[in-house]
N, C-alpha and C positions, 0 to 999 in steps of 0.2 A: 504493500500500500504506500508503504512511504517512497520506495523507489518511483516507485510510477507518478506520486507529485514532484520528485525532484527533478524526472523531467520534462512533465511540463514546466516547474519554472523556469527549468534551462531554455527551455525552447521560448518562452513570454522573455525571458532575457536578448536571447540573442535575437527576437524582433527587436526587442528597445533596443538595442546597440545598432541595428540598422537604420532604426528612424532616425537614431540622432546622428550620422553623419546626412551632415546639412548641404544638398549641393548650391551650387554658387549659380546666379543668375549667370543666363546664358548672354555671350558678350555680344551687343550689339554694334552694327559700322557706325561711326561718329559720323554724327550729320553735321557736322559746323561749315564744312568745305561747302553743303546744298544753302544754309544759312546765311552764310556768307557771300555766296552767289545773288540770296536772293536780299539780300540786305542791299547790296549796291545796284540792284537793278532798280530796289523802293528807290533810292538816293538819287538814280538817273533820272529819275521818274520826276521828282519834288524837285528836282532841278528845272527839269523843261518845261514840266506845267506851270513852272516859277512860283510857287509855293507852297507850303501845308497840304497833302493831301489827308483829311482826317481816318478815311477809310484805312490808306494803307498806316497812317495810326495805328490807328485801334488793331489792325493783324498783326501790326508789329509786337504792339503790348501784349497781344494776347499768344504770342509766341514765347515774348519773352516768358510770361508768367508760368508758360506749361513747360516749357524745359526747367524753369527753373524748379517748381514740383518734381521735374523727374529727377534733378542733383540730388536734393535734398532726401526725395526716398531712397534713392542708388546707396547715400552714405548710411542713412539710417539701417537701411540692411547690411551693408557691410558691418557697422559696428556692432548690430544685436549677434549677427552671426558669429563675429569673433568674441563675444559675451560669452554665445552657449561655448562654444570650443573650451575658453578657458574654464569652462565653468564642468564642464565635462572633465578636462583636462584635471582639473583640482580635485574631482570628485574618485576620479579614478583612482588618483593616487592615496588618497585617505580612506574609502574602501575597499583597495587593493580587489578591483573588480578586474575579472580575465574573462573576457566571453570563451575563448577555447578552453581553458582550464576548467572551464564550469560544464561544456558539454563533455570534457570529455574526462571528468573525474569522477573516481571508483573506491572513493574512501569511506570518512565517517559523513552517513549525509546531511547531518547536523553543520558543518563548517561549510556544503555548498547553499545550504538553507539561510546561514548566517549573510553569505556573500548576496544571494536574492534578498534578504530582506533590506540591504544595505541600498541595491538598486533601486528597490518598492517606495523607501523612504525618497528617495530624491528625484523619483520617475513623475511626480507629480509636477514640481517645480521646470524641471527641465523639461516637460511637455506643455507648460504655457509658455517655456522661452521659446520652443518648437511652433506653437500655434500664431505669437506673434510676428514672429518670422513668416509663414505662410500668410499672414494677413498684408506685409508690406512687397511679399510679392507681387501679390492680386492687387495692389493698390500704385507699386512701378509700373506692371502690364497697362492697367487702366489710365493711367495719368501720359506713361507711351503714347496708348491709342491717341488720345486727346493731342498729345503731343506733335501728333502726325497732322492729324486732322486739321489743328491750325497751323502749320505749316503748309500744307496742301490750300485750305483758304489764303492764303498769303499769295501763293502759286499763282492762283484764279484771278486776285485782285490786280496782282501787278497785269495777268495775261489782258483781262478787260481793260485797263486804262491804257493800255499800249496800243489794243485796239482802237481808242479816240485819240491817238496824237493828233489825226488829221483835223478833225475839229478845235479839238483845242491849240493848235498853232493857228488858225485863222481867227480866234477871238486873241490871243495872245496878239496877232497883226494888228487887228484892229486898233487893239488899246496900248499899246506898245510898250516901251518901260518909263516908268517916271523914279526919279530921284525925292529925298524927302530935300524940302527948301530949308533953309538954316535958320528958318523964326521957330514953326513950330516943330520942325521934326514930320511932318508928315509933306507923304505925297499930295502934287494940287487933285490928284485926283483923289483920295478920302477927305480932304478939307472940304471938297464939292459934295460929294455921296453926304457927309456929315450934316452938312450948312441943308440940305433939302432934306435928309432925314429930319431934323430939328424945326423946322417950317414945316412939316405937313404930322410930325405928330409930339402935344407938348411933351418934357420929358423935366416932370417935376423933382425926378432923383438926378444923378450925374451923370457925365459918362466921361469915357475916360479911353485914351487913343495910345498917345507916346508911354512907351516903357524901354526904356534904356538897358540893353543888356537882354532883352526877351527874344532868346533865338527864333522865336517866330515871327509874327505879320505884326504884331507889337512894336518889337524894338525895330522892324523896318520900316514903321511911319504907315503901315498899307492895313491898319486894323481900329476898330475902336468899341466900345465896351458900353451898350446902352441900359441903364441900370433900369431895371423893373423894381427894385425895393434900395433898400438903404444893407451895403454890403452882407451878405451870409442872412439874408432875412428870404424866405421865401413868400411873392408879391400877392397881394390879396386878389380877386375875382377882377374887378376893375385895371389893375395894371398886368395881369397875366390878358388880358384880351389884349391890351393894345400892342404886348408886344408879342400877342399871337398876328395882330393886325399886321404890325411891322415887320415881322420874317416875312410873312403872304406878300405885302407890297414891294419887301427886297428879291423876292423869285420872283415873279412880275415885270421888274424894273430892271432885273440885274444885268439883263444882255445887253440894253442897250445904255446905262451910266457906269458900268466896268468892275460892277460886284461878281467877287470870284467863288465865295461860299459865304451861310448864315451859318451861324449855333446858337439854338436855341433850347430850352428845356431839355438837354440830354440829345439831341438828334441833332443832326445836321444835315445842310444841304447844298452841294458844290454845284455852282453853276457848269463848272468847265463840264462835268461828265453826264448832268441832266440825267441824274439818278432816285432821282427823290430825295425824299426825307429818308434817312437810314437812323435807326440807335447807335448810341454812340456808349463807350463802354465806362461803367461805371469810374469815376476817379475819384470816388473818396467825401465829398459835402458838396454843398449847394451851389456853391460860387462855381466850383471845377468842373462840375456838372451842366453849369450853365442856366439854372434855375431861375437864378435872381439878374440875367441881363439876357440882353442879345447884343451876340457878336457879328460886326458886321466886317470879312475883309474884303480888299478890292485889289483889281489887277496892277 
């Protein structure tokens, strides 16, 4: 009787000794070389179309965000996994645990009983290190997929806007380049968009154009910031219509006084690529969001 529990526990042992060698996530090809690739094609892009495309934005950002999920689980598996080893490792050696000495010994079966109950005690701990482990794999897999996904969107975005250079270098013709003039900082052609925005709707809060230093249509004189409330307030029923009024009049207006895109309430809308209104991806409070103004840039 006793023989015959001794080995089954030999055999439930030498299972656990096979669970817990952990294999290693299978290596995937580095995509930085495709990244990279397509990083400079967005940059070619925002070059020609001569500003901010917020589209390839937002794929940008949301590239960046899913690789960087996939870093951060890549490590976290690595270290849980070198946890259990050492933890295995230390356990081994303190109850001098043999998985072949255990099948294949013919003594008193008191001392092979001794050595399973040594595994019994600690098979519980090291099978939730085991379990966590499996969970950050299914969760690198998952954040991968994702991973690909926006990047593949990325792919598509730059492929569609390349498909309208030819439009947008004809509105590019049209409105041509202007320089910001040395009083305010801005191009005459936003002082003009500005001066007829403010004439056709009152604008009882502020707004706000030059920004010195703002790698975008800011610090280039070609942007300006029409406040719906007083900063990080989100605007009451009354000033969220007018400046639902004022996006609708800037898509309207824009082809022919040289508005290039609006952002408003979280969406935007480029004129160059006559795509609609798109969402635009979360960035954190009201203002970044675009809640509490509408942004107006121009060519």
């Amino acid at each position: 009787m006793r023989s015959g529990r001794v080995a089954g526990l030999a055999a439930a042992l030498l299972a656990l000794l096979s669970v817990l060698a952990v294999p290693r996530a299978e290596a995937k090809p580095n995509p930085q070389a495709q990244l990279d690739r397509l990083t400079k094609q967005a940059a070619d892009l925002q070059k020609r179309y001569r500003g901010e495309i917020q589209s390839l934005e937002d794929a940008r950002r949301a590239v960046q965000k899913a690789g960087d999920r996939v870093k951060k689980l890549r490590a976290d598996l690595a270290a849980a996994e070198d946890r259990v080893a050492q933890f295995y490792a230390g356990s081994y050696m303190t109850g001098n645990i043999d998985g072949a000495r255990v099948i294949s010994y013919s003594g008193d079966p008191d001392m092979i009983l001794s050595q399973v109950a040594t595994v019994t005690y600690i098979a519980e701990e090291k099978n939730q290190r085991l379990a966590y482990i499996g969970r950050l794999i299914e969760e690198q897999k998952a954040a991968k997929k994702l991973a690909d996904r926006k990047v593949a969107d990325l792919r598509d975005e730059i492929k569609d806007l390349q498909a309208k250079r030819r439009q947008v270098d004809e509105l590019l013709k049209k409105f041509g380049f202007q320089t910001p003039d040395a009083g305010s900082g801005l191009t005459p052609r936003m002082i003009s968009v500005r001066n007829v925005i403010m004439q056709r709707f009152p604008m009882p809060f502020s707004v706000g154009c030059l920004r010195v230093g703002d790698p975008g249509e800011h610090g280039k004189g070609r942007a300006c910031d029409f406040m719906m409330s007083t900063g990080g307030r989100m605007p009451d029923a009354a000033s969220q219509a007018r400046g639902d009024a004022l996006a609708q009049w800037c898509i309207e207006n824009g082809r022919q006084i040289g508005i290039m895109y609006i952002i408003w309430r979280q969406r935007y809308y480029d004129i160059r690529t006559g795509a609609g209104w798109r969402q635009m991806s979360d960035r954190g409070g009201i203002t970044a969001n675009h809640y509490d103004h509408v942004h107006v840039s121009v060519f």
